[in-house]
C-alpha positions, 0 to 999 in steps of 0.5 A, a space after each residue: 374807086 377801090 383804096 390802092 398803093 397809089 390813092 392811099 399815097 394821095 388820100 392819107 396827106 389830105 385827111 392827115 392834115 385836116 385832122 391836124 389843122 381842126 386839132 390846132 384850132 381846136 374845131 374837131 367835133 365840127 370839122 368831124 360833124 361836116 365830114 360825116 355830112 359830106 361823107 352821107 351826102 357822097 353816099 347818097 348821091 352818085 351823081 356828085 360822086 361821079 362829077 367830082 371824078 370826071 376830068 371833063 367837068 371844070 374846076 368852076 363848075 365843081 367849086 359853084 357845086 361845092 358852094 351850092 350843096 355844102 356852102 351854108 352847111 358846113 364850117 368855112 374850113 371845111 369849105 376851103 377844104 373840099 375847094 383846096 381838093 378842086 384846086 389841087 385836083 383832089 377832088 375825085 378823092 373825096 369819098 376815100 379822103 372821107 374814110 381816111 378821116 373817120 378812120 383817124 377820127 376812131 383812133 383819136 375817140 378809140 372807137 372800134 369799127 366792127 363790119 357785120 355781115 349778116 343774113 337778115 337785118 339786126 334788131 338793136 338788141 343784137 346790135 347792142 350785144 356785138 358791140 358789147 362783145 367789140 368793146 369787150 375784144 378790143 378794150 375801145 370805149 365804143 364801137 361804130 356798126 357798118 352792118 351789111 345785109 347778104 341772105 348768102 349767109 342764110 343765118 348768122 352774122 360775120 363779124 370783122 374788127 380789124 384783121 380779126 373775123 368772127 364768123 358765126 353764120 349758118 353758112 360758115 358752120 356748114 363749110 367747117 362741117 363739111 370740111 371736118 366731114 371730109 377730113 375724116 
């Protein structure tokens, strides 16, 4: 589901208000712990992310699927949580509910989140020198990788933090290349 004017009215309230009912009864890092499950749990399962979405499948049958998949897994706010989004018919946000919350959660820890686009994958020694250069751009105290693999680039990387790109691939090279070529 891509973030609109209209999801985003709906997601930010219920990942606002999660943040704010774990910061009251001090239980941050497990509401945090349970949402990063959820969260891999979606990622890894497009049945359950295409179930919680279908208007077809009733509020009974997503909340014994809450109850099996998560039930003894995570903290009992949390499962009152994802059932509230049932009744509340909410539930086909989770997914973008999810990252509304990681993206608070980074703003309380100033964590910076730097999306890498690169040709082949990273070794953790390149890994650790751009989020060395993230930490040193954005003063953050860490930095959280979501790293993207496109042999497009044909070597490189494409670093994004925020509105700010840094883009030093092969292929961005070669089109400043040919524009400045062609400028001249």
């Amino acid at each position: 589901m891509k973030s609109s004017s209209v999801s985003q009215a709906v997601v930010a309230p219920y990942a606002e208000a999660l943040m704010s009912l774990a910061q009251e009864q001090n239980n941050l890092d497990a509401i945090a712990s349970d949402v990063r499950l959820i969260g891999n749990t979606l990622a890894d399962s497009v049945e359950l992310t295409q179930l919680f979405a279908s208007p077809l499948v009733g509020e009974n049958v997503k909340k014994g699927v809450i109850e099996g998949v998560f039930g003894s897994q995570v903290n009992a706010m949390s499962k009152s949580f994802l059932l509230l989004l049932v009744d509340r018919k909410r539930i086909a946000f989770l997914g973008e509910i999810v990252n509304e919350f990681k993206a608070l959660l980074r703003v309380i820890d100033q964590v910076a989140l730097a999306e890498v686009t690169s040709a082949l994958q990273l070794s953790r020694a390149q890994e650790d020198t751009i989020c060395d250069r993230v930490k040193s751009m954005t003063k953050s105290k860490s930095v959280e990788l979501a790293v993207t693999i496109n042999p497009d680039l044909i070597g490189g990387v494409i670093i994004k933090v925020g509105s700010q790109v840094v883009d030093a691939s092969i292929r961005g090279q070669l089109r400043r290349l040919k524009s400045s070529l062609a400028a001249a």
